[in-house]
C-alpha positions in Angstrom: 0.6 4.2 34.1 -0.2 0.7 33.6 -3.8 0.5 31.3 -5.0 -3.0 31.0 -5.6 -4.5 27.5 -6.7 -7.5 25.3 -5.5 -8.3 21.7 -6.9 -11.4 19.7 -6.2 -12.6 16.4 -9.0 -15.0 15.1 -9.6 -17.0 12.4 -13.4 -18.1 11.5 -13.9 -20.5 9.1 -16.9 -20.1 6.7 -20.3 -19.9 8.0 -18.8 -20.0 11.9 -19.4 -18.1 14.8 -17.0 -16.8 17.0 -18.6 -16.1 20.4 -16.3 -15.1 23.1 -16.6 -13.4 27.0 -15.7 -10.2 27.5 -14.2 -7.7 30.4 -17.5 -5.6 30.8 -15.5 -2.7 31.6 -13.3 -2.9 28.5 -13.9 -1.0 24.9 -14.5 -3.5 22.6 -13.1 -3.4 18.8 -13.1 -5.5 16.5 -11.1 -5.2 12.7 -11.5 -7.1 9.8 -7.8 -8.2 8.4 -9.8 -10.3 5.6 -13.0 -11.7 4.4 -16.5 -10.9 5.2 -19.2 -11.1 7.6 -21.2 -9.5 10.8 -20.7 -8.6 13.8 -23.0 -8.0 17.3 -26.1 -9.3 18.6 -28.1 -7.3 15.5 -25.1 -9.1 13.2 -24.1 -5.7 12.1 -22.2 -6.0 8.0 -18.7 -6.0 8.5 -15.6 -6.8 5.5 -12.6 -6.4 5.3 -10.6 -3.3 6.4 -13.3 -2.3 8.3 -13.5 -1.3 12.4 -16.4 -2.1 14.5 -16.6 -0.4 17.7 -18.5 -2.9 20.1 -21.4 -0.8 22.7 -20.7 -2.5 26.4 -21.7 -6.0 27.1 -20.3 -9.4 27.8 -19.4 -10.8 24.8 -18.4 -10.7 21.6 -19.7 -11.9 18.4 -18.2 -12.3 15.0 -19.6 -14.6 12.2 -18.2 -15.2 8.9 -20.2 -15.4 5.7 -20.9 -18.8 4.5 -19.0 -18.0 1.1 -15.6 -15.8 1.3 -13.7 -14.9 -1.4 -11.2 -17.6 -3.3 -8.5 -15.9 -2.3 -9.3 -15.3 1.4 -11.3 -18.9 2.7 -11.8 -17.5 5.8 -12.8 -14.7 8.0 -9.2 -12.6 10.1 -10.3 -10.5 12.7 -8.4 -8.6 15.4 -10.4 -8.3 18.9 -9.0 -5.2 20.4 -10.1 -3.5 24.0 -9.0 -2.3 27.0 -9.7 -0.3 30.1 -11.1 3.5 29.1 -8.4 6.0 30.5 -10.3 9.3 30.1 -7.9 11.4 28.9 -8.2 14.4 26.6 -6.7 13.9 23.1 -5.6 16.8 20.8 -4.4 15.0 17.2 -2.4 17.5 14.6 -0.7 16.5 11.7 0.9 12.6 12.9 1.0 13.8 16.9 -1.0 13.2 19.3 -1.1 14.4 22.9 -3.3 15.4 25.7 -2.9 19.5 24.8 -2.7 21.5 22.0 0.2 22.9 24.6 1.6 18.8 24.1 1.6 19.4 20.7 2.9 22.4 20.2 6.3 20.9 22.3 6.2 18.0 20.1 6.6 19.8 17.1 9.5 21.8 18.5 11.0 18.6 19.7 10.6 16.9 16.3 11.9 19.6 14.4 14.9 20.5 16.9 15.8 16.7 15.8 15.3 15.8 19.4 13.2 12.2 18.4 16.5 10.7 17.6 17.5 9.6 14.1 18.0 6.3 11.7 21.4 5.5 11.1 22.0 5.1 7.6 21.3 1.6 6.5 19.7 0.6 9.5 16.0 -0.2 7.5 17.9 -2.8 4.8 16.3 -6.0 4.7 18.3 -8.7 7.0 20.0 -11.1 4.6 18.5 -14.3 4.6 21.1 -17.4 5.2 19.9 -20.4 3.4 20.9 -24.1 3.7 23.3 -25.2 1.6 22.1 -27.6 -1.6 23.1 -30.9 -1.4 
């Protein structure tokens, strides 16, 4: 099943406004990577690590305090949304399916071994080549 979605990373600089359209039959999200400010038409709070989730409308808006932190000049954001697809959701332990009956086959699955396996090695860092000092 194809579900249509957007995904936005944004960057607003201190005391700017990010105003942007929006699908009116998407969710609407919006995370802050870093930095500080509000969010909405009422310019709900919002900082850092922090999800919004957006009521329906036709835009969305994201401002960034006029003063953010030394170490993070400006506001990161992800805008996040997509089409609502209805479906139950049962969540236990780090699955989560449409039935507890879902579940229950995912747990078998995982501990019959049947979600595959990591070959040894296979999560080293890459080497890095670097070019040669003159």
């Amino acid at each position: 099943m194809h579900t249509p979605i957007t995904l936005a990373h944004a960057t607003i600089q201190p005391g700017a406004r990010l105003n942007l359209p929006w699908n009116r039959d998407f969710n609407a999200l919006v995370f802050v990577l870093s930095g500080r400010g509000s969010v909405g038409p009422v310019a709900h709070p919002i900082h850092q690590g922090q999800l919004a989730v957006l009521g329906p409308g036709d835009r969305i808006t994201v401002s960034a305090q006029a003063s953010q932190d030394s170490h993070r000049p400006a506001m990161e954001v992800l805008l996040l949304g997509g089409t609502p697809i209805r479906e139950p959701v049962f969540q236990y332990g780090p699955f989560v399916m449409n039935s507890k009956s879902d579940i229950a086959t995912a747990i078998d699955d995982f501990n019959a071994g049947r979600f595959g396996t990591i070959p040894p090695g296979a999560l080293r860092p890459a080497p890095v080549s670097r070019p040669p000092v003159p």
